[in-house]
C-alpha positions as CSV (number, residue, x, y, z in Angstrom):
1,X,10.0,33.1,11.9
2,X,10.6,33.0,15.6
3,X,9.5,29.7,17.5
4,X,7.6,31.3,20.0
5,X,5.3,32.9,17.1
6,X,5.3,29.5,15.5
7,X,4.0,27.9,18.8
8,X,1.7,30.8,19.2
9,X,0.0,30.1,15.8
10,X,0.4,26.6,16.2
11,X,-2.2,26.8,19.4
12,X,-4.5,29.2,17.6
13,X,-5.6,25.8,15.8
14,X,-7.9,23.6,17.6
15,X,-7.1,20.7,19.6
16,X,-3.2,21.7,19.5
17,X,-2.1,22.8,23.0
18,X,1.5,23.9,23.9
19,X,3.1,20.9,24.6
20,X,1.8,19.3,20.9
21,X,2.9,22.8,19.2
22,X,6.3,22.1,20.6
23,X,6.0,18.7,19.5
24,X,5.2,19.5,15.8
25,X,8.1,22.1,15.8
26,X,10.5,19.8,17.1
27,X,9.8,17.4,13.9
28,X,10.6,20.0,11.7
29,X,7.2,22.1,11.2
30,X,8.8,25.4,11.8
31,X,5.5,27.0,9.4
32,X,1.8,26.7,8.6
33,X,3.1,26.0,5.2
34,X,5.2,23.1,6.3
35,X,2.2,21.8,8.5
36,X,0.1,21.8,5.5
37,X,1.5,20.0,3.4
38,X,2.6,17.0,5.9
39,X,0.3,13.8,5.9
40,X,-1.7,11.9,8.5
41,X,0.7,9.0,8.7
42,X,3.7,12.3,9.0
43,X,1.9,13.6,12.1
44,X,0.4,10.5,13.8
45,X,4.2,9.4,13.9
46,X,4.7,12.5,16.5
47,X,4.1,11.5,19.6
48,X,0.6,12.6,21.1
49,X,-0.7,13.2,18.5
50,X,-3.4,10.2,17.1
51,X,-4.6,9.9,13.4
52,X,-8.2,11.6,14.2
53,X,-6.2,15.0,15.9
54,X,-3.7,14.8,12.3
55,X,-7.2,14.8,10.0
56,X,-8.4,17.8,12.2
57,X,-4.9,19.7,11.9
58,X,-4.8,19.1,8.1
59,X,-8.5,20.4,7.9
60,X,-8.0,23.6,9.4
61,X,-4.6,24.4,8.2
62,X,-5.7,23.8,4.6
63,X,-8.4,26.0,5.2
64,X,-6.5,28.8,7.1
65,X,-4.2,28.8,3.2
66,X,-4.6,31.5,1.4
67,X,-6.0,31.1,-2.0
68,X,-4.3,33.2,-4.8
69,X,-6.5,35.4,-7.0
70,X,-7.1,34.2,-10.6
71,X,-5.7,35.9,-13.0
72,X,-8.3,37.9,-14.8
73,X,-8.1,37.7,-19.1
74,X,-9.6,40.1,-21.6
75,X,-12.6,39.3,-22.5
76,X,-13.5,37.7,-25.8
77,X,-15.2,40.0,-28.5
78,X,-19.1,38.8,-28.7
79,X,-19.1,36.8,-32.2
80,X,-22.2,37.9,-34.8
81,X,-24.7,35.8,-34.5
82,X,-24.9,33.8,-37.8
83,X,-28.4,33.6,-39.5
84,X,-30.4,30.1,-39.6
85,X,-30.8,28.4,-42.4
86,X,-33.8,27.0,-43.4
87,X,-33.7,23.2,-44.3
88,X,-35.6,22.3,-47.8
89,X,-37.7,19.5,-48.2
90,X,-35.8,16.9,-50.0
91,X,-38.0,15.7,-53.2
92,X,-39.4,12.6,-53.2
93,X,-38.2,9.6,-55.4
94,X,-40.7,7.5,-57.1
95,X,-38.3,4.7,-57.2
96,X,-36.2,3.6,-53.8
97,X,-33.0,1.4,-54.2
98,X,-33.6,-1.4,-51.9
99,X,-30.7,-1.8,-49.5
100,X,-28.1,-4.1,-49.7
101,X,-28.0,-6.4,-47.3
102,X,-25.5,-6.7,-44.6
103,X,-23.1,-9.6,-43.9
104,X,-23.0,-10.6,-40.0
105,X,-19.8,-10.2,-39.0
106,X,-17.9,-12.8,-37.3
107,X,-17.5,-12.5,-33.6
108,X,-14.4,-11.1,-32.3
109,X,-13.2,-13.5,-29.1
110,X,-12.7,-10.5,-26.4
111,X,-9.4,-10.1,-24.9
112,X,-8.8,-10.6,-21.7
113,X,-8.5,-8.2,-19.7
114,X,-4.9,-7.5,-17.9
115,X,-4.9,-8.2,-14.0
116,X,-3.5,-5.0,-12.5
117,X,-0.7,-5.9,-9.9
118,X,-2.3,-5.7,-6.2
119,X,0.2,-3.3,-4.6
120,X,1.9,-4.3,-1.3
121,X,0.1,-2.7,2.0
122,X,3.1,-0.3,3.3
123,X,3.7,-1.7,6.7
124,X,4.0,0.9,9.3
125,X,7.3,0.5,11.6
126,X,6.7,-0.9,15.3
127,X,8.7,-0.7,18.2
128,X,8.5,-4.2,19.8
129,X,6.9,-4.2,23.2
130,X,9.8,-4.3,26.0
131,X,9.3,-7.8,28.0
132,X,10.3,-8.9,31.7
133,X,13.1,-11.3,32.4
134,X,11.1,-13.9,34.5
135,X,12.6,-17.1,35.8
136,X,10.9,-21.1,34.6
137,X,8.9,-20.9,37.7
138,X,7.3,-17.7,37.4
139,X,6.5,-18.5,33.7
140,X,4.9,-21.7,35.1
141,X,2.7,-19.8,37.3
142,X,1.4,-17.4,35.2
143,X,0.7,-20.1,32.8
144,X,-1.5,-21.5,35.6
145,X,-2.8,-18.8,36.3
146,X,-4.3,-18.2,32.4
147,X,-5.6,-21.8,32.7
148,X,-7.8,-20.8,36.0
149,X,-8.9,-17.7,34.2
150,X,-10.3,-19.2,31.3
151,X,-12.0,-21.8,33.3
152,X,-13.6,-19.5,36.0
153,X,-17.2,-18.6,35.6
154,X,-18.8,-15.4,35.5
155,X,-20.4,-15.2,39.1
156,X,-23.6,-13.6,39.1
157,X,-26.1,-13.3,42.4
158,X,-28.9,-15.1,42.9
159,X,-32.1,-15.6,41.0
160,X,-30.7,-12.5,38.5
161,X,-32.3,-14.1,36.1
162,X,-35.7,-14.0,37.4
163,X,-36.3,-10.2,37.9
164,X,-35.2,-6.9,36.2
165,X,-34.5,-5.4,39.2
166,X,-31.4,-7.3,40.2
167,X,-28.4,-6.5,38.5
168,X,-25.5,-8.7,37.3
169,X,-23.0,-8.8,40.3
170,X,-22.1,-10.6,43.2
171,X,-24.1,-11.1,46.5
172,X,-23.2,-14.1,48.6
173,X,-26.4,-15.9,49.0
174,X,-28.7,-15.6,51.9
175,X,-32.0,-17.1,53.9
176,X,-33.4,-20.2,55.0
177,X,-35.1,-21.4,51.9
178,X,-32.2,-20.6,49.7
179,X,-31.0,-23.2,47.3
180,X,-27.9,-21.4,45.9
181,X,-26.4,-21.4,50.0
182,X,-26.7,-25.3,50.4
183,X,-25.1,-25.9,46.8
184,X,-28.1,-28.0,45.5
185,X,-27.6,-29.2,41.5
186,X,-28.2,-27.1,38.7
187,X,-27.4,-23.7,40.6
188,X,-24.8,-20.9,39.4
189,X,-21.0,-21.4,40.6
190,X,-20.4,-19.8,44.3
191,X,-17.4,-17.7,44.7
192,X,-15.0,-20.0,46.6
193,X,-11.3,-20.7,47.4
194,X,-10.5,-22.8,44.6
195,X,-10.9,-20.3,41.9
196,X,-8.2,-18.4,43.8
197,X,-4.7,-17.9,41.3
198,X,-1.1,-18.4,42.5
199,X,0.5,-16.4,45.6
200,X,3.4,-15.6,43.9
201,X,2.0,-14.1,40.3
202,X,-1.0,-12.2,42.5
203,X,-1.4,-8.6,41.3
204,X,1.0,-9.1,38.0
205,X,0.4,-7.7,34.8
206,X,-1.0,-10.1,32.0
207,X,3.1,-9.8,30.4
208,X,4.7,-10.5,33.7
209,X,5.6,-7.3,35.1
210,X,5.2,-5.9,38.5
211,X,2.9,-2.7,37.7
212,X,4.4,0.8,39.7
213,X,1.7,4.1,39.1
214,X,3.8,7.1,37.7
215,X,3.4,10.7,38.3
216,X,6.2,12.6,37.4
217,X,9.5,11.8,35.9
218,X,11.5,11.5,38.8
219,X,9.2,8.4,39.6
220,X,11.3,6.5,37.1
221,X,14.4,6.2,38.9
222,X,13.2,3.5,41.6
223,X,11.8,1.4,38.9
224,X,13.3,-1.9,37.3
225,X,13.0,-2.3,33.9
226,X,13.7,-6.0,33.9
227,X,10.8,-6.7,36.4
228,X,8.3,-3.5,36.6
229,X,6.9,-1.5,34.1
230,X,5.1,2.1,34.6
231,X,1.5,3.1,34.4
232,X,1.0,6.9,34.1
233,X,-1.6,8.3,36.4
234,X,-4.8,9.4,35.1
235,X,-4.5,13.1,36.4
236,X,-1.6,13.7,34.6
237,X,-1.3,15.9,31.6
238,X,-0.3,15.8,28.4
239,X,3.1,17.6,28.6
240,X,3.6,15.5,31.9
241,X,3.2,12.2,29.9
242,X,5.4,13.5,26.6
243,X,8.2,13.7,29.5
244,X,7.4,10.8,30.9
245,X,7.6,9.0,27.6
246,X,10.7,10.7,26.6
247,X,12.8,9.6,29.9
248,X,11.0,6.1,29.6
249,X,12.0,5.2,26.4
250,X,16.1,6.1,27.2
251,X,15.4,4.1,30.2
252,X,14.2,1.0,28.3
253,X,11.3,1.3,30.6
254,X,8.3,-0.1,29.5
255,X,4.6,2.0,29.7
256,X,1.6,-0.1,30.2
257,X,-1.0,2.6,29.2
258,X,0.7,5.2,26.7
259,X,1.6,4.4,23.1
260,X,5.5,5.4,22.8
């Protein structure tokens, strides 16, 4: 069978596009058959393709199989129905042997029952994450930086507690009579100065590297792996990213918002 027919039933199915019909081809599902008899953890290995889009490929391509006719036998010959017998009343003894009586048995200690062997949880393979080559100081700031995150408040406007109607943001205070301006006790932190992080690890990912947006592959080449990883933009599509993916992980390039 030709590829292009194979891609062509391959999108008939729903959810499958072009890009994730090549995909399934290029890993070696070259029929419906194939597809069919492949597994969830087979085709969530391909990439773009998640767990919930293999369960909905599996569904429909089982149900697309054809189902061979059974083979029809020669019917069995009806059997005579056999008259009923009538029971007769068993005569009744003047004299009844009493019963013997029974012995109690001894009780029998129960066996224990065997403990099956708990099998081992098949661990799927990872790819590590890529990480950035950052100098002592630069890991010193971002550890600072951690340190002021888990310390700074939530800052919330004032008196959101008080009324529905004000949301849960930030409005620097206001007004004469307000206590929240003139920092009196017991009043929610103020957005200030000294909640600020670090100069030199501002705008850094939470791994260390320096963020670049992506939108084609030719947006690669002016990237550094050592210090910037890539985040695909959100308007690009699915046989865009695949690309992207592809040239990124030859690279050693590291993608902040794509599984590769």
């Amino acid at each position: 069978m030709a590829k292009e027919d194979v891609i062509k039933t391959f999108t008939a199915l729903k959810g499958v596009g072009a890009a994730k019909a090549e995909a399934l081809y290029d890993a070696g599902y070259t029929s419906l058959e194939k597809l069919s008899k492949a597994s969830v953890e087979d085709l969530s290995k391909i990439k773009g393709i998640t767990e919930n889009a293999a369960e909905a490929i599996l569904e429909q391509t089982q149900e697309n199989k054809p189902q061979q006719p059974k083979a029809k036998g020669t019917p069995k010959a009806a059997e005579p129905k056999k008259p009923k017998e009538t029971k007769k009343p068993a005569k009744k003894t003047e004299e009844t042997k009493p019963k013997a009586e029974s012995t109690p048995k001894a009780a029998e200690p129960k066996k224990p029952k065997e403990e099956k062997a708990a099998k081992p949880a098949e661990k799927k393979s990872s790819r590590p994450k890529i990480k950035p080559k950052l100098s002592e100081e630069t890991r010193h700031q971002l550890q600072i930086r951690k340190d002021i995150d888990a310390r700074t408040p939530r800052f919330l406007r004032e008196e959101w507690f008080r009324y529905k109607r004000v949301p849960k943001n930030w409005r620097r205070p206001d007004g004469i009579t307000s206590k929240m301006r003139i920092n009196l006790k017991y009043r929610p932190s103020r957005v200030r100065v000294g909640f600020r992080k670090p100069k030199s690890v501002r705008g850094l990912h939470s791994s260390g590297f320096e963020e670049v947006m992506v939108y084609n592959v030719n947006d690669l080449e002016s990237i550094n792996p050592y210090t910037q990883a890539a985040r695909i933009g959100g308007t690009v599509g699915m046989k865009k990213r695949l690309a992207i993916a592809k040239k990124a992980e030859e690279k050693n390039i590291r993608i902040l918002n794509m599984r590769v």
